[in-house]
C-alpha positions in Angstrom: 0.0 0.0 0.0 1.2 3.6 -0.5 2.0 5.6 2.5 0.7 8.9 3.1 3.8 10.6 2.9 3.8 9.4 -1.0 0.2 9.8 -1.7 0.7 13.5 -0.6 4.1 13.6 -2.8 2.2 12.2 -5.9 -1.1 15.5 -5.2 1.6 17.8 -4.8 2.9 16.5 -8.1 -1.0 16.5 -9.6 -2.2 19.8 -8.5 1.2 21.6 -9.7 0.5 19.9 -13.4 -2.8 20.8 -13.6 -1.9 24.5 -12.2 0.5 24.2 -15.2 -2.3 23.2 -17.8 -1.6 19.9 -18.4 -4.4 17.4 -18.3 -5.4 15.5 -14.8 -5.2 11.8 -17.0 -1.9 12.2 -18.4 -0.5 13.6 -15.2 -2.1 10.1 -13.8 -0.6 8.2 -16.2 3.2 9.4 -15.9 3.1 8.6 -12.3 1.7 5.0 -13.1 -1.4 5.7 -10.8 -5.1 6.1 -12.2 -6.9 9.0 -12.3 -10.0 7.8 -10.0 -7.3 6.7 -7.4 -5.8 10.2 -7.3 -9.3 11.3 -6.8 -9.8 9.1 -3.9 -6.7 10.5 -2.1 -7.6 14.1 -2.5 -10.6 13.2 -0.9 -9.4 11.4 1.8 -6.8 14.6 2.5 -9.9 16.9 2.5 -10.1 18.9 5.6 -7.8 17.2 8.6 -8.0 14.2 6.7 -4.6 12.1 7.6 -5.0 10.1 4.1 -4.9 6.6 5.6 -5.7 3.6 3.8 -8.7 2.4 5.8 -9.7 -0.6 3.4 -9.8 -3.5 5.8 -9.7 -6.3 2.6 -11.7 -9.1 1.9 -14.5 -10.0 4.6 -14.7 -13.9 3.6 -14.3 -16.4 5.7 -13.2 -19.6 4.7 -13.8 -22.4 6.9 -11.2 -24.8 5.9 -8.5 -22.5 6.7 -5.5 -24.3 9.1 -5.9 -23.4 12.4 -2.9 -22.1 14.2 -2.2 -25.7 15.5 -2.0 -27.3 12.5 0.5 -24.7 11.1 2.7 -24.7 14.2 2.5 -28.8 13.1 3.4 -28.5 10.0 6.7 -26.6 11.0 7.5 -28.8 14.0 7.5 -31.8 11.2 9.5 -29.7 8.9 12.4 -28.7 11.6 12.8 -32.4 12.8 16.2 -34.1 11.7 15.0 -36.4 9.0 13.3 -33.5 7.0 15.4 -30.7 7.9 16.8 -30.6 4.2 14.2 -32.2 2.5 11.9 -30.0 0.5 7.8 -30.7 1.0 7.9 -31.9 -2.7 9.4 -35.4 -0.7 8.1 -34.6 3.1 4.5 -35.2 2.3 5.0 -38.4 0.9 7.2 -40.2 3.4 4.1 -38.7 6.1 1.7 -40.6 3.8 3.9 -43.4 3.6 3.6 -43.5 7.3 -0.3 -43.1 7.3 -0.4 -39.7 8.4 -1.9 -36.2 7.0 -0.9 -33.5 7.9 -1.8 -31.0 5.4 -1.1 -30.5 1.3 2.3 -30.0 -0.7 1.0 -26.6 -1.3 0.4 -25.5 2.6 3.6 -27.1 3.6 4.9 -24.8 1.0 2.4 -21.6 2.4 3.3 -22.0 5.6 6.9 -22.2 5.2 6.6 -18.8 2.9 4.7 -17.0 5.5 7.4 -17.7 8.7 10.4 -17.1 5.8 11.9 -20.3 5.5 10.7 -21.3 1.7 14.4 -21.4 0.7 16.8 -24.0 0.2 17.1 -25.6 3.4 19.8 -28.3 5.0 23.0 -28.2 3.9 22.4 -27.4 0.4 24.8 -24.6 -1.9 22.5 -21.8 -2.6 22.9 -20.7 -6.2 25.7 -18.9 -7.4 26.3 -16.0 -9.2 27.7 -16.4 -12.5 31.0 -15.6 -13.4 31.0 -12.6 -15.3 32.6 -13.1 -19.1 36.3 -12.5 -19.4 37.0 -9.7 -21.5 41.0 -9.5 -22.8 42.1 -7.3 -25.2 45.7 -7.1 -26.7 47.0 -4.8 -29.3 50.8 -5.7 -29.5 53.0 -9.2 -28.4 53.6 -10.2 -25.1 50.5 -8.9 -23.3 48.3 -12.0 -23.5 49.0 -15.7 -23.7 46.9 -18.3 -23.6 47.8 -21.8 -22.6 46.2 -25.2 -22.1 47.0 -28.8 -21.7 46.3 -31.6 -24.2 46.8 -35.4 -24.3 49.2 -37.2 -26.9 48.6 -40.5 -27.4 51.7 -43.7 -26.8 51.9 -47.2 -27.8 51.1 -48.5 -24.3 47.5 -48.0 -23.8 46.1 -46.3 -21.5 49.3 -44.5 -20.7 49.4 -40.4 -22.5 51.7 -37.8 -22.5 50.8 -34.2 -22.3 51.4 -31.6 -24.3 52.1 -27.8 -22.9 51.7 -25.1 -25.1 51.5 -21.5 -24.6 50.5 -18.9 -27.3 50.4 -15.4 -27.6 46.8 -14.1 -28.4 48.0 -11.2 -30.7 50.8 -12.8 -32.8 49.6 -16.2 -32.4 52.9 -17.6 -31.8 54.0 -20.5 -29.4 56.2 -18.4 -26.8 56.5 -22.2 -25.3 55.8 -25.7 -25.4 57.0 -28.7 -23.6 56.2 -32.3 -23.5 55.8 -34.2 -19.8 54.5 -38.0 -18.9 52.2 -35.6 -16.2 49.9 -33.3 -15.8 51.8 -30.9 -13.1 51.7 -26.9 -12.2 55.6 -27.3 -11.4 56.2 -28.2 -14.7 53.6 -25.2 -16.2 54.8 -22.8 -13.7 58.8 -24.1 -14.7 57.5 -23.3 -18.8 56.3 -19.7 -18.2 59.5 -18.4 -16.3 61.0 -20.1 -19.6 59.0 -18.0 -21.6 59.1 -15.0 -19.7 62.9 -14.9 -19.5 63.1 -15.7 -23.3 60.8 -13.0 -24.1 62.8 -10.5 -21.9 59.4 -10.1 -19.8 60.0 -8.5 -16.8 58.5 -7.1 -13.6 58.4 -3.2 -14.0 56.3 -2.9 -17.1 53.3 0.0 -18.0 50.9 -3.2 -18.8 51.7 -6.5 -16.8 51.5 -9.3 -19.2 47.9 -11.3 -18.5 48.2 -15.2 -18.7 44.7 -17.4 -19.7 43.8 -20.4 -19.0 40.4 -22.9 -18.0 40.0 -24.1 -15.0 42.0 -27.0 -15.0 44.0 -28.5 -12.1 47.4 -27.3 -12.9 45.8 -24.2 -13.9 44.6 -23.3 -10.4 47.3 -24.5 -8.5 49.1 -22.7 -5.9 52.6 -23.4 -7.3 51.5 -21.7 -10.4 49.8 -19.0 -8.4 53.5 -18.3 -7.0 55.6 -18.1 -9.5 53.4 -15.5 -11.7 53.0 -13.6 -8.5 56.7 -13.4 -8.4 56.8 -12.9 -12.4 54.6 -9.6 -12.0 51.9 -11.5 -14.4 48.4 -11.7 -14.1 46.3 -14.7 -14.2 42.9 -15.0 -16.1 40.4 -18.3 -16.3 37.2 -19.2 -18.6 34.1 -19.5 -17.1 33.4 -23.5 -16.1 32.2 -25.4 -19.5 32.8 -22.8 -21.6 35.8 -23.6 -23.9 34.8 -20.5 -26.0 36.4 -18.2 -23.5 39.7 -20.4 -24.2 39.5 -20.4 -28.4 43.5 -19.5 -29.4 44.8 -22.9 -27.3 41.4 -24.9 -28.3 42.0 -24.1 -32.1 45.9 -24.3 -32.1 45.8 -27.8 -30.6 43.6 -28.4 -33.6 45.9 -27.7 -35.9 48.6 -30.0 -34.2 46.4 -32.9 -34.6 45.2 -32.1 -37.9 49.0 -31.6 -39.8 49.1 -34.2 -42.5 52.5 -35.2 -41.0 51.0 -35.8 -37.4 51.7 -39.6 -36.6 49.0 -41.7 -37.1 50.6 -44.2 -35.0 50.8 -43.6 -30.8 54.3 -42.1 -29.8 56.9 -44.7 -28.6 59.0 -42.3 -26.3 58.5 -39.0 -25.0 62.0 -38.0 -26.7 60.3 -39.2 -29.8 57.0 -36.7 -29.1 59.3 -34.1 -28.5 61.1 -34.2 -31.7 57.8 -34.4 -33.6 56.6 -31.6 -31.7 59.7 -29.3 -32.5 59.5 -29.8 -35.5 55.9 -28.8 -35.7 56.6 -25.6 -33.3 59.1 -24.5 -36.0 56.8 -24.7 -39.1 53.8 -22.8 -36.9 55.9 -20.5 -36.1 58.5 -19.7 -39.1 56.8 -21.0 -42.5 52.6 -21.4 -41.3 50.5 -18.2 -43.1 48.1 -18.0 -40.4 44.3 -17.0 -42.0 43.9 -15.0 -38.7 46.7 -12.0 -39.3 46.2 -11.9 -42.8 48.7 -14.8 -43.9 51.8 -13.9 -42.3 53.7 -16.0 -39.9 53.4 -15.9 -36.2 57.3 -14.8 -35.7 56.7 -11.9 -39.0 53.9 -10.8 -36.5 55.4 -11.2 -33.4 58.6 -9.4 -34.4 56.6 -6.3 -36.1 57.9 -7.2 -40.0 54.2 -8.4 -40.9 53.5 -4.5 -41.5 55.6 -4.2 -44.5 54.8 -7.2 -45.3 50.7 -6.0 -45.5 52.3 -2.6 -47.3 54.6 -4.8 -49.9 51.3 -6.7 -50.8 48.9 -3.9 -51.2 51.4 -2.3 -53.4 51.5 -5.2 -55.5 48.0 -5.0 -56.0 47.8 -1.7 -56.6 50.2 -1.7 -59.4 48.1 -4.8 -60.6 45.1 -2.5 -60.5 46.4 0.1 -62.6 47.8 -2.1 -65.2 44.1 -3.7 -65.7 41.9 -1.4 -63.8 38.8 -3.2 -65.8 39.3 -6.6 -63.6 38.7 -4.8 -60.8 35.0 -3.8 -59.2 35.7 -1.8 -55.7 38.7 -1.8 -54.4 41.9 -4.2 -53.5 42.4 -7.2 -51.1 43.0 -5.7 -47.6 46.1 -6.8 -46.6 46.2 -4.3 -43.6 47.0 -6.5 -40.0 44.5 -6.8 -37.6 45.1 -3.8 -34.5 43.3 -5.1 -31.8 42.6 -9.1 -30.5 39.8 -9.8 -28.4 38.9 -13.0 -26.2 35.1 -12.5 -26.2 35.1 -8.9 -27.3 32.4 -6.8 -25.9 28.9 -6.0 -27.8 29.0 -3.6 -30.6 27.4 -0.8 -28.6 29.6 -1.2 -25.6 32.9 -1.1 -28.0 34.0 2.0 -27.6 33.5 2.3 -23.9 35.5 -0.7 -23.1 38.5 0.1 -25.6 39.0 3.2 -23.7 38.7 1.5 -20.2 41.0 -1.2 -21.6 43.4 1.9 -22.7 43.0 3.7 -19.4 44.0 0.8 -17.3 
């Protein structure tokens, strides 16, 4: 119900309008009351009127309401041990099970509501908020990797070796790899300061370096936790079961398992994964075109030569253009490199706002 104070707010507003010329209904209408009702309060504020609600509700009575011992009953059977963190979906039937009757699903639930304990009850996690989507943006090398875990297979089943590779989201290149019989943050944590020290990474820099990851094990762990803490590097995880938050590791291990040279035959040794994988981490990195910067390698990128490499190429074209400028409708192939690299960029209307946030930062 609306207080006096308000109703007395909202005439004020009424009679001020009207003094103004606008119309009584519309007046109603912006402040989401109807016109009769604003009626009604001006003429319960006539003379020393106090403009109390005095409507006393519905006069029925209903007969088969629960009396006050059957209520008190029903929470007493609630709060004993046994059904303390059962809902009333399961109470009611173990109580007919029993033979007895205490009252519906419905006013187990109604009587619960009205002394506030309709919630999850027992031991139960409440629900959780959900992580909010992680939002990295990188616009030159070596201020977000991404790295993840994956399985190779060897010639004694049930027995794998894992693959660690780390990539840098911009460039695209593998910064490092290694190749381990287990799954262990040492060995992760070990592999970063690699990578750190051969990218000359260190701690006083203007934008800390940001390392992603899912929310595996080794990912999580302490020792990890550690060693980027003493790195100066920031950590950064998907949400749970969403491997789209984690798409430069999930589509580069991809293309590891998808080279036509990739063994199609289980590894014998771990020296001889590591010599396959070497091999691989050479060609991604050195002779591979990547389709995502515009067909240049990873290292072209990473190293800055891959912008006149774009300007080489689109003065190729050009001269191509003007020699036969009949074979061509619009314009010439954009070679020009890709500025900015997103892991789950943010909507289109909300682009500008977060770039200069991400600038500002």
């Amino acid at each position: 119900m609306t207080s006096p104070e308000d109703r007395r707010k909202a005439l004020e507003i009424l009679n001020a309008g009207m003094a103004a010329g606008a119309r009584a209904c519309k007046l109603a209408e912006l402040l989401g009351v109807g016109l009769t009702t604003l009626q009604r309060w001006k003429r319960q504020f006539a003379g020393d009127g106090d403009g109390l609600d005095r409507r006393k509700g519905s006069p029925r009575l209903v007969s088969h309401r629960l009396t006050q011992e059957e209520r008190q009953r029903i929470l007493l059977t609630c709060h004993q041990p046994e059904f303390a963190a059962l809902p009333p979906g399961q109470i009611v039937p173990v109580l007919a099970d029993r033979g007895l009757y205490i009252g519906s699903e419905r006013s187990f639930y109604r009587v619960l509501h009205d002394h506030g304990q309709a919630h999850r009850r027992g031991r139960a996690r409440p629900p959780q908020e959900p992580r909010p989507v992680p939002r990295l943006r990188a616009d030159g090398p070596n201020q977000l990797w991404s790295w993840d875990i994956t399985y190779l297979p060897t010639s004694v089943r049930g027995v794998w070796l894992y693959l660690y590779l780390v990539v840098d989201v911009w460039s695209r290149k593998i910064v490092a790899w290694d190749v381990a019989e287990r799954e262990d943050a040492q060995i992760a944590a070990d592999l970063v300061s690699r990578a750190c020290l051969r990218e000359r990474i260190s701690r006083p820099r203007p934008q800390p370096l940001i390392l992603h990851a899912d929310n595996g094990n080794a990912m999580r762990a302490a020792t990890l936790e550690s060693r980027l803490e003493e790195l100066g590097v920031l950590r950064s995880f998907s949400r749970p079961r969403v491997s789209n938050d984690n798409p430069y590791s999930e589509s580069l291990f991809r293309t590891v398992k998808f080279r036509p040279d990739y063994p199609r035959r289980p590894f014998r040794s771990q020296e001889e994964a590591c010599d396959w994988v070497m091999a691989f981490v050479d060609w991604y990195n050195h002779r591979h075109r990547h389709s995502g910067i515009r067909f240049v390698t990873p290292a072209q990128r990473h190293s800055g030569q891959a912008v006149a490499i774009a300007r080489q190429r689109a003065a190729v074209y050009e001269r191509a253009r003007q020699q036969h400028p009949r074979r061509w409708s619009r314009s010439t192939r954009c070679w020009r490199q890709p500025e900015v690299v997103w892991i789950n960029p943010p909507p289109p209307e909300n682009d500008a706002i977060s770039a200069t946030l991400a600038m500002a930062a």
